[in-house]
VONULUM-354503 format. One line per field, with one value per residue (C-alpha): residue number from 1; residue in one letter; x, z, y. Coordinates in nm, 4 decimals, decimal comma, padded with zeros to 6 digits, m for minus. Layout:
N
i = (NUM|...)
aa = (A|...)
xx = (X|...)
zz = (Z|...)
yy = (Y|...)
***
This chain:
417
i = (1|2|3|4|5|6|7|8|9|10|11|12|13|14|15|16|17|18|19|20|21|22|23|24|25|26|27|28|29|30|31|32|33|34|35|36|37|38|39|40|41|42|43|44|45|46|47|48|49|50|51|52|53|54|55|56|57|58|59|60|61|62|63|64|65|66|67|68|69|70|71|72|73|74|75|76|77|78|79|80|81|82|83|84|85|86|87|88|89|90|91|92|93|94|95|96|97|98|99|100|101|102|103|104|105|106|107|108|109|110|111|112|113|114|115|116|117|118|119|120|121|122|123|124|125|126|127|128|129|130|131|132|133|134|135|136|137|138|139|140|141|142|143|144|145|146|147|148|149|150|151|152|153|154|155|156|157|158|159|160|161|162|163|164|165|166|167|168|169|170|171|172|173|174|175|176|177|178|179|180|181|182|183|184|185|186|187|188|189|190|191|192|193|194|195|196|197|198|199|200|201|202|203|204|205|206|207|208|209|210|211|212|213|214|215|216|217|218|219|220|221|222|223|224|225|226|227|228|229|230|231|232|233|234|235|236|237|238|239|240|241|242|243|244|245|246|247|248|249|250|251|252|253|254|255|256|257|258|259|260|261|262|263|264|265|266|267|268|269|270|271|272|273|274|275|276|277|278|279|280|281|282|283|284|285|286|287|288|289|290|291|292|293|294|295|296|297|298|299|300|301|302|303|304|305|306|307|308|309|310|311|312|313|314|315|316|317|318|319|320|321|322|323|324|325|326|327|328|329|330|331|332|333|334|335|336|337|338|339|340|341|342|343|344|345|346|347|348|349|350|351|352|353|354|355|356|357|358|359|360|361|362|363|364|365|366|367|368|369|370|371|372|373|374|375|376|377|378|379|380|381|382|383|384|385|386|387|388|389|390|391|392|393|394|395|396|397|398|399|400|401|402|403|404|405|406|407|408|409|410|411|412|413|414|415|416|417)
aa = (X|X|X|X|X|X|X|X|X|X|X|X|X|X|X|X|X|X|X|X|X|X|X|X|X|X|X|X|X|X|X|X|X|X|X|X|X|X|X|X|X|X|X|X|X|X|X|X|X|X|X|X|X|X|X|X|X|X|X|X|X|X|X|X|X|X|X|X|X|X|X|X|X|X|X|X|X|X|X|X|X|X|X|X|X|X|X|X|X|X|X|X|X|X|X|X|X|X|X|X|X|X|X|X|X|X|X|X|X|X|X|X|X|X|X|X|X|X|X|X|X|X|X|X|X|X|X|X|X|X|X|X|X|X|X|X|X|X|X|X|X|X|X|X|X|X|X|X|X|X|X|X|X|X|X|X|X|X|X|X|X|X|X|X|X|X|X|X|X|X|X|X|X|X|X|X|X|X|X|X|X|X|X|X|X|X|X|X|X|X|X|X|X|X|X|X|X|X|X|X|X|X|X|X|X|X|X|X|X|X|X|X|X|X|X|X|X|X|X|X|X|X|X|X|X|X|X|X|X|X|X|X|X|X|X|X|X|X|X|X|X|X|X|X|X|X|X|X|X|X|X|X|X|X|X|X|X|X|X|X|X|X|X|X|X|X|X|X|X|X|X|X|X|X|X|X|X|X|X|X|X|X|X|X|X|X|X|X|X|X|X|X|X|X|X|X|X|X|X|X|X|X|X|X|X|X|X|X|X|X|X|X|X|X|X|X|X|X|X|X|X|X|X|X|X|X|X|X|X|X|X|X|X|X|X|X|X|X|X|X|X|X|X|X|X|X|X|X|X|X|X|X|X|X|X|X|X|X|X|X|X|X|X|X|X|X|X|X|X|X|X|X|X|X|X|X|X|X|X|X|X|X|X|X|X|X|X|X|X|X|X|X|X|X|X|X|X|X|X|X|X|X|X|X|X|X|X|X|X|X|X|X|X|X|X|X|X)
xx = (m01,5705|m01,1583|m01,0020|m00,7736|m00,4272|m00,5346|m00,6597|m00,3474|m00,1385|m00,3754|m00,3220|00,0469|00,0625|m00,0951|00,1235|m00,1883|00,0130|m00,1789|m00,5023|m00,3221|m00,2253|m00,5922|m00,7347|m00,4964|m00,6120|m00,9945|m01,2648|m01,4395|m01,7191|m01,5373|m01,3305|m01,5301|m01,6866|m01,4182|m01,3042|m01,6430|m01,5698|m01,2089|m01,3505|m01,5808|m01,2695|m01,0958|m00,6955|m00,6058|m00,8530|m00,8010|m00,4429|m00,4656|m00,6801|m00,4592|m00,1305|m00,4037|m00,3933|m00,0148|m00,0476|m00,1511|m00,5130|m00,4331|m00,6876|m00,6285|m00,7872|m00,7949|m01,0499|m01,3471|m01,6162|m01,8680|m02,2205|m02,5478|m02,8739|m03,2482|m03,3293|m03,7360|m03,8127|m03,7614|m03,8944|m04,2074|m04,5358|m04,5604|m04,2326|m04,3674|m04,6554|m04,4912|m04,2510|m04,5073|m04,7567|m04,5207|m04,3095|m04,6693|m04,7925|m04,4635|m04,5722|m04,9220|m04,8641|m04,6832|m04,3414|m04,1876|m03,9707|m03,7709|m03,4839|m03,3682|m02,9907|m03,0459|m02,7156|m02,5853|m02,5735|m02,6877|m02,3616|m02,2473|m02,5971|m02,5086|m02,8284|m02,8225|m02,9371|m02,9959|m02,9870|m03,3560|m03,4695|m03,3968|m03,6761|m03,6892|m03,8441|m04,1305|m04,4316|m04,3881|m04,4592|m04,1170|m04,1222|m03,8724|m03,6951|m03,7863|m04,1790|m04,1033|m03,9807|m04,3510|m04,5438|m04,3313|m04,4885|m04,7675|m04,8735|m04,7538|m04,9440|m05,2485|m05,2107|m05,1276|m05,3779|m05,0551|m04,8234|m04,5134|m04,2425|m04,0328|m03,6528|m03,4675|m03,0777|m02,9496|m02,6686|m02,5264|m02,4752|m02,8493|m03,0268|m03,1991|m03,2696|m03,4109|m03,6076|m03,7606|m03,8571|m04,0397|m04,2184|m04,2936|m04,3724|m04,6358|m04,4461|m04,5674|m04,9263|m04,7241|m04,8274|m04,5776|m04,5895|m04,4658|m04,1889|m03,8366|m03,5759|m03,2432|m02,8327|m02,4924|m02,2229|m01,8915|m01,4553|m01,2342|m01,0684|m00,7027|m00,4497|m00,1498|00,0471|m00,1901|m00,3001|m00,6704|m00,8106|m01,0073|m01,3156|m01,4697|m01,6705|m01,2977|m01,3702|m01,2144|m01,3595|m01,5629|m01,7528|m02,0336|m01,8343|m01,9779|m02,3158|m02,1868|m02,2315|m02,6495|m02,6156|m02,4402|m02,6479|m02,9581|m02,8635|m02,6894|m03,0008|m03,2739|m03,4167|m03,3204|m03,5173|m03,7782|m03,8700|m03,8166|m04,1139|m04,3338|m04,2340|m04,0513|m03,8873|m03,7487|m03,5840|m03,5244|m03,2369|m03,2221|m03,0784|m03,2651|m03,1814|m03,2552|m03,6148|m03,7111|m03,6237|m03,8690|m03,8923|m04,1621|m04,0690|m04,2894|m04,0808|m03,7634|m03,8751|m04,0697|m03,7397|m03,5243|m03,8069|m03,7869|m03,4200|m03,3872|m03,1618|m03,0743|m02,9909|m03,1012|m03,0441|m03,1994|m02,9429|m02,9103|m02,6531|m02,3782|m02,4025|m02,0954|m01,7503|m01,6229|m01,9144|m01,8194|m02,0003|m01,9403|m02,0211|m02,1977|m01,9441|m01,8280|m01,4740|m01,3570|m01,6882|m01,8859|m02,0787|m01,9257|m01,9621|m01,6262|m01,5643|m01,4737|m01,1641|m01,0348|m01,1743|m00,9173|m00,9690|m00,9493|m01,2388|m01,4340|m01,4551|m01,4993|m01,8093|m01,9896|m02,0995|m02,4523|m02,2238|m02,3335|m02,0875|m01,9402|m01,9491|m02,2068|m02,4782|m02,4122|m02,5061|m02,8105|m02,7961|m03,1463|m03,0846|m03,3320|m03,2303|m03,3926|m03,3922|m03,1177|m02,8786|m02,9139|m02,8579|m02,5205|m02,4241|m02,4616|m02,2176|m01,8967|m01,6863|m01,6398|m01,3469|m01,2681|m01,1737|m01,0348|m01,1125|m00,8196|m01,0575|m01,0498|m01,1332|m01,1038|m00,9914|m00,8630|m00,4789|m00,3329|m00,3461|m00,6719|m00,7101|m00,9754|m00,7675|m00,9721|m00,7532|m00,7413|m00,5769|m00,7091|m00,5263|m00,7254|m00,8643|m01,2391|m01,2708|m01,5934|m01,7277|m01,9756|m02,3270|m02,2207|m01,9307|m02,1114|m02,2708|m01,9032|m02,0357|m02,3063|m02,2720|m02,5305|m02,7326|m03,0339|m02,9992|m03,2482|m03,1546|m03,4048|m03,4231|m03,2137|m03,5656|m03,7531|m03,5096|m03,2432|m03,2541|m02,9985|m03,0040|m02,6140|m02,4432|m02,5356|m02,5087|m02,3994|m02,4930|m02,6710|m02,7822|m03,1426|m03,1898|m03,1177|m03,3456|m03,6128|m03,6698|m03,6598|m03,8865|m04,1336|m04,0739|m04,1438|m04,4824|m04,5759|m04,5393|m04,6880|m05,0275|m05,0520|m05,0888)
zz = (02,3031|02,2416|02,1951|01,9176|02,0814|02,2694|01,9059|01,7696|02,0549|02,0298|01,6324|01,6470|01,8956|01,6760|01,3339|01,1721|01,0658|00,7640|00,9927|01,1635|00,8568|00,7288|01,0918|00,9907|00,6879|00,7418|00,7601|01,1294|01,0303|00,8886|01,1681|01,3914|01,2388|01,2516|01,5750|01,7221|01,4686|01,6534|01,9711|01,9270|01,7579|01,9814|01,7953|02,0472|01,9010|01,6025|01,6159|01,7532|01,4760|01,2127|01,3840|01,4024|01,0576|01,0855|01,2071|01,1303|01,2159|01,4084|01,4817|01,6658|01,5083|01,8904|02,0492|01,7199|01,7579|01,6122|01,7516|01,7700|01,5798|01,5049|01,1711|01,1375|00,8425|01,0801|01,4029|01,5480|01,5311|01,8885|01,9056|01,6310|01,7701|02,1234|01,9626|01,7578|02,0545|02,2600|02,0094|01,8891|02,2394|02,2731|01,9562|02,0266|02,3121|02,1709|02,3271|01,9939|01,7901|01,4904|01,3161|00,9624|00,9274|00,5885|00,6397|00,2500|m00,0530|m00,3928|m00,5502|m00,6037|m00,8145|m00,9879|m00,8388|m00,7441|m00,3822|m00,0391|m00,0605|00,0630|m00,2415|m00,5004|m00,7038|m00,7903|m01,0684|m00,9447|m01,0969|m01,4093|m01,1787|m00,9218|m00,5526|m00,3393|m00,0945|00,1923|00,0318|00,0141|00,3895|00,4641|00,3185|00,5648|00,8811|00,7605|00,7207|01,0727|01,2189|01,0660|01,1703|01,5081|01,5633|01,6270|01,5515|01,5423|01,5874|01,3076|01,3930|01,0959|01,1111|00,8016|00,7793|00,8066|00,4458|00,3458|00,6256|00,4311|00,0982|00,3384|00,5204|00,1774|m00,0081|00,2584|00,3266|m00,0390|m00,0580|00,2712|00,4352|00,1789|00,4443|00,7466|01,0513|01,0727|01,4998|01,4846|01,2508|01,4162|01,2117|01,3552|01,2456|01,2777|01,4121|01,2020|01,2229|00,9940|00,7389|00,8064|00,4601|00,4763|00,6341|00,9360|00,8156|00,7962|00,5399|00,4305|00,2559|00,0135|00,2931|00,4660|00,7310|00,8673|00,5665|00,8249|00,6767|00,8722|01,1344|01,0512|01,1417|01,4841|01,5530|01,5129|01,9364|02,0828|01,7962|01,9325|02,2811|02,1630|02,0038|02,2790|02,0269|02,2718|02,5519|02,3327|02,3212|02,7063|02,6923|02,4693|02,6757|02,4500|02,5159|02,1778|01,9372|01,5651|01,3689|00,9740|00,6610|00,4121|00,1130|00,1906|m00,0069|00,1490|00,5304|00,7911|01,0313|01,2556|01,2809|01,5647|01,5432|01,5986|01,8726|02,0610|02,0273|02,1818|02,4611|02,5225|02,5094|02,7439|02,5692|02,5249|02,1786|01,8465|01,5262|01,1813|00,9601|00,5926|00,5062|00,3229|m00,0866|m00,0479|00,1771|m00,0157|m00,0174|00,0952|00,4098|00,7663|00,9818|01,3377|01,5299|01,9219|02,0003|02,3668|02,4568|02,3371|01,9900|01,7460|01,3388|01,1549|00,8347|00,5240|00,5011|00,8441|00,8917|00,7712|00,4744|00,6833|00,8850|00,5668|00,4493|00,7701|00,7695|01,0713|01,1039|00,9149|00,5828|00,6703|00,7080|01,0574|00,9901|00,7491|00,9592|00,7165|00,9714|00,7226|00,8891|01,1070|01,4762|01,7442|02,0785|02,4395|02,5136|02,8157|02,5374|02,2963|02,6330|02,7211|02,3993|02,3173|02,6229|02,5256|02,3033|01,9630|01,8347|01,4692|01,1489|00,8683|00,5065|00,2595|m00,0228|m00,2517|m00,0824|m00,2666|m00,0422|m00,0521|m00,0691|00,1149|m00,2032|m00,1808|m00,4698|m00,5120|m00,5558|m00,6424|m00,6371|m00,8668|m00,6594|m00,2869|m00,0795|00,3082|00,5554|00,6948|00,9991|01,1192|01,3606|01,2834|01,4565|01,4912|01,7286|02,0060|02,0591|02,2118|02,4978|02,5504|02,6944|02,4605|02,0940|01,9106|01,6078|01,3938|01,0173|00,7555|00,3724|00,1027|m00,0695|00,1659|00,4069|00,1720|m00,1013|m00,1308|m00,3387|m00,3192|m00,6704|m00,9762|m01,1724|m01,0892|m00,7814|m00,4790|m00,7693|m00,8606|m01,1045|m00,8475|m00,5877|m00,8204|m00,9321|m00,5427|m00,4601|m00,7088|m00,7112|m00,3063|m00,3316|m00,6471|m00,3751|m00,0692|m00,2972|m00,4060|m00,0565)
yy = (09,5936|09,5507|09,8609|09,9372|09,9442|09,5976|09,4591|09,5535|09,3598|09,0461|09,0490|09,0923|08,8139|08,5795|08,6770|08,8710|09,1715|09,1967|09,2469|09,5212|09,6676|09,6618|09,8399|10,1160|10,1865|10,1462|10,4225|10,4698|10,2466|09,9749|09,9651|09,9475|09,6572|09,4765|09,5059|09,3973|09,0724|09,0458|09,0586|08,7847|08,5661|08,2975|08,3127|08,0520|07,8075|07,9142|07,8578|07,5202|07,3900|07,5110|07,3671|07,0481|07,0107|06,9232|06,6211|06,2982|06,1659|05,8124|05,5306|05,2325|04,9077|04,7457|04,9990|05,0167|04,7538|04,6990|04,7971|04,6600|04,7458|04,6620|04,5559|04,7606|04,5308|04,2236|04,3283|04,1456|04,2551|04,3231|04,5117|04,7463|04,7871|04,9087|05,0676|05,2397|05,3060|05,4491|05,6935|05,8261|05,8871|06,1385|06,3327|06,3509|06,4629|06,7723|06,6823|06,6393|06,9002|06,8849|07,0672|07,1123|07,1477|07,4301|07,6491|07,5117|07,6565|07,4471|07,5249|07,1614|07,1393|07,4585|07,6180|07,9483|08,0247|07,8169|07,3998|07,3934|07,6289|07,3681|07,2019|06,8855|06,7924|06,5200|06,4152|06,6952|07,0439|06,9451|07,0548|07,2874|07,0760|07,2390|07,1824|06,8260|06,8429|07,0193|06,7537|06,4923|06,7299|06,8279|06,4246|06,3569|06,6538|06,5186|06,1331|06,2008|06,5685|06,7632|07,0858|06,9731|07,2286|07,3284|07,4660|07,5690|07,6438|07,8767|08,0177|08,3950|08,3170|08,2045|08,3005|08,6385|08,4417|08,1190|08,3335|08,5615|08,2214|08,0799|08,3878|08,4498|08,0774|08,1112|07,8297|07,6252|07,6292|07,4933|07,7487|08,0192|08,0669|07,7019|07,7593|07,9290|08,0128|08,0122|08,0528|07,8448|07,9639|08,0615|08,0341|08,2488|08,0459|08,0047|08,0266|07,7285|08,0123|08,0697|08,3543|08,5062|08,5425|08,9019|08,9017|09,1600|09,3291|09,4156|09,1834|08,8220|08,5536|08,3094|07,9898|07,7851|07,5616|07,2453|07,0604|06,9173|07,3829|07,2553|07,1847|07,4996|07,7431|07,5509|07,7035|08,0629|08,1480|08,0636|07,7777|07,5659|07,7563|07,7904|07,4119|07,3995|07,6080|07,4266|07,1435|06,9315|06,6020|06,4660|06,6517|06,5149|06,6456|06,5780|06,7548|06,9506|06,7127|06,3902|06,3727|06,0677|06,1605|06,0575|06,3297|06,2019|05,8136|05,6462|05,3180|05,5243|05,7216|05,4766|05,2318|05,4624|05,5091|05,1487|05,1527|05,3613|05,6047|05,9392|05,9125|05,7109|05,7543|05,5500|05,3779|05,2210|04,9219|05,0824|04,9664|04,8107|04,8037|05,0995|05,3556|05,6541|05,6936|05,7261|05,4294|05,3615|05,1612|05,1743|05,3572|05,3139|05,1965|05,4829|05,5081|05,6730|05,7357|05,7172|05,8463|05,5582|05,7767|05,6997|05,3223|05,1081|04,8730|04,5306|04,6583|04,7943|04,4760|04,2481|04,0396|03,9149|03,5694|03,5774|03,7303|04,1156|04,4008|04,4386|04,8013|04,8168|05,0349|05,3898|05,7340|05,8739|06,2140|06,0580|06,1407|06,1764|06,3096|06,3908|06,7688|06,6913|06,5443|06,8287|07,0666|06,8334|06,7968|07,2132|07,2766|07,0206|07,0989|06,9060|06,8136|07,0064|06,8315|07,0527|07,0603|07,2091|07,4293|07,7017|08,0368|08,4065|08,6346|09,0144|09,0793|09,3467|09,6014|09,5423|09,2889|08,9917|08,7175|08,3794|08,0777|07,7741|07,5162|07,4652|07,7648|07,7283|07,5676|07,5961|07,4250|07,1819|06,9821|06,6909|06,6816|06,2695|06,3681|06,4296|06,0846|06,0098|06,2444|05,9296|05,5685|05,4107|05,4867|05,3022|05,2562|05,1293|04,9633|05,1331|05,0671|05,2607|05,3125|05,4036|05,6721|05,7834|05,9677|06,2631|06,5527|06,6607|06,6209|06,7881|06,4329|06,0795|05,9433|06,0726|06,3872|06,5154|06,2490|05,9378|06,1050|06,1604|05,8251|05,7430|05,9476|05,9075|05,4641|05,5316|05,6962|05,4933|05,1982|05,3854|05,4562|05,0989|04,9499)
***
């Protein structure tokens, strides 16, 4: 571990007196602590994503095109049905894993505790999210005479209160051997100075680095070995609060089998040209999801010859990868965005200070950044009504109310036919 004297050096080195000045005053234990959390901090990275958020993001119009897609309402019967035959012959098979991105809090819907311990309130009794996201495994399992691993990534955050409720919950029945719970990694939050911030504990404030951190924590925390062992060959990756997420999608899977690619990913048409989403296009020849605030309006609103949005295919958090792409993708490096929020921190008398206006910035990657790393993706165009319903606002759209009425119209409709 870094000594003092060399801490001390690094710190100064990097303007992060006030660090220093907190070492110094810090009992044996505490100090220790945080010199282990020093050790494991890279400043130059740290310092390059602040200076980063300097400068302007720029996009050039001439290298986004758009990309291709299959429509599942309008495929054949026959390409169903191989598409079907061959993505169910992969999970019965027991080459199939999936992994719930659950590092989030439910603060946005003023609930108290991690995103996946929210209940929504279906048919009268409501249902935990991640009991909702059992039911969706637990149906596969029994159609195709399977276990399907279950990989679930808290965060240092949640990770205790994740892992208490679904104990005290049994797993909600699903077989605990074939459940592994893993963590994200974390950066320190950087003030508009460049400064660390200190949190309560007297250590560097860190935050989860973003859902593109789901590869390389895959890998850092032998999950990633783990279904090497069990002999997996596709790996699903889907949030926690989309109630109507299809984990186990044969047409998907056996697409991107037939494709011949390492990577797919399932897709709604976005509402309209200004819905905040980020869309599937092709950058430099590579696919690519770019966020509504960075397309510009001209291409929002282009139409393609049959009337449809050119960019139109909305990323649904849906992605299905083969092992060797989550093991490529866990080694490259992803490029960081930076999001300017409201952080308390600890001043150097010591003093809790909690902001009212936006005062730092916590630094992410998204999970949709790596397909750059790939030539090709399949994507495959579901239905709003059937693949996406969100639970992520406390009212308004995309909130427990909209997804509830989803939810509940979808399996209404699934029992009638």
């Amino acid at each position: 571990m870094i000594k003092e004297e060399d801490a001390i050096e690094l710190l100064n080195s990097y303007n992060q007196t006030h660090i220093v000045n907190l070492l110094k005053k810090l009992d044996e234990v505490k100090k220790q602590e945080l010199l282990e959390q020093i050790d494991k901090i890279d400043f130059g990275q740290i310092m390059e994503l602040y200076d980063n958020t300097k400068k302007e993001i720029e996009i050039k119009e001439n290298k986004i095109e758009a990309i291709g897609y299959l429509d599942k309402a309008k495929l054949t019967k026959e390409q169903k049905e191989e598409f079907d035959k061959l993505g169910e012959e992969v999970i019965r098979n027991g080459e199939y894993a999936v992994v719930t991105m659950a590092g989030g809090q439910g603060t946005r819907l003023g609930h108290n505790g991690p995103k996946g311990t929210f209940k929504l309130d279906v048919y009268g009794k409501g249902k935990y999210l991640f009991e909702i996201l059992v039911d969706n495994l637990q149906e596969a399992n029994q159609k195709y005479n399977t276990i399907i691993p279950w990989y679930i990534m808290t965060s240092i955050e949640n990770n205790k209160d994740t892992v208490e409720f679904l104990e005290k919950h049994n797993y909600f029945g699903y077989p605990k051997e074939n459940v592994i719970i893993f963590t994200q990694s974390e950066l320190p939050l950087v003030d508009v100075d460049g400064k660390l911030l200190i949190s309560k504990d007297l250590k560097i404030k860190e935050a989860s680095d973003g859902n593109g951190g789901t590869y390389s924590s895959l890998r850092a925390s032998g999950s990633l070995a783990d279904m090497k062992e069990r002999g997996i060959k596709w790996v699903f990756i889907g949030g926690v609060d989309n109630v109507l997420l299809k984990m186990a999608d044969v047409t998907l899977l056996g697409m991107a089998i037939k494709k011949n690619v390492q990577i797919a990913s399932k897709s709604v048409v976005k509402a309209n040209p200004h819905e905040k989403v980020g869309v599937f296009c092709k950058m430099n020849g590579h696919p690519k999801v770019i966020e509504y605030a960075e397309l510009p309006e001209k291409m929002a609103e282009e139409v393609d010859e049959n009337g449809e949005l050119k960019y139109g295919e909305s990323h649904i958090m849906c992605n299905l990868y083969t092992i060797d792409a989550i093991e490529k993708a866990s080694k490259e490096i992803l490029m960081y965005h930076s999001a300017f929020k409201k952080n308390s921190y600890i001043d150097e008398d010591g003093k809790e200070v909690i902001p009212t206006e936006p005062n730092s910035y916590k630094f992410e990657s998204f999970i949709f950044d790596a397909f750059e790393f790939f030539d090709d993706i399949a994507i495959l165009r579901g239905k709003r009504e059937d693949d996406f319903a969100p639970v992520k606002n406390k009212e308004g759209v995309d909130s427990p109310k909209t997804a509830k009425e989803l939810y509940e119209k979808y399996w209404n409709r699934q029992e009638k036919n």
